[in-house]
Phi, psi and omega in degrees: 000138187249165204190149206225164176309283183323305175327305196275328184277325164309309173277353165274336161311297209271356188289308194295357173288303193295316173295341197266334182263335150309334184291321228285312184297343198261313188282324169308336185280295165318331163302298179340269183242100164312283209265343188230138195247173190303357169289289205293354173301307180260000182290294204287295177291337181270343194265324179305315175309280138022270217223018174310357176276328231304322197277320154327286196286349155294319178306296163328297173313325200297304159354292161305320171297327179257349160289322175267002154316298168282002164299300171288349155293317193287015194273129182298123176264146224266029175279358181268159182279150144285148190334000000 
């Protein structure tokens, strides 16, 4: 393969590109997510799966719990006379 000067910087330019962006790609990624790997990820994915209301039906409980809370303070208490 003949290749002119230009030929060879161009292509050594676009080899150190690709490699300076794949490195680029590894550490951000690793910056990212330190402690968690690809286990944990489909692990993570399997209990959502699993189980897709869950963070919804805990919200929901909390919700309840506290309406009813506040109900039962507001509950009349039977110290007024009837009429």
């Amino acid at each position: 393969m003949h290749l002119s000067t230009a030929g060879w910087v161009i292509l050594i330019l676009f080899v150190l590109f690709v490699v300076s962006l794949n490195l680029n790609l590894i550490f951000a990624l690793r910056k990212k997510h330190p402690k968690e790997d690809w286990v944990d990820r489909i692990q993570e994915a399997n209990r959502t799966a699993a189980n897709p209301w869950k963070k919804e039906d805990e919200s929901f409980e909390e919700l309840a719990r506290k309406v009813e809370e506040i109900q039962s303070a507001k509950k009349p208490t039977n110290n007024h006379p009837s009429e």
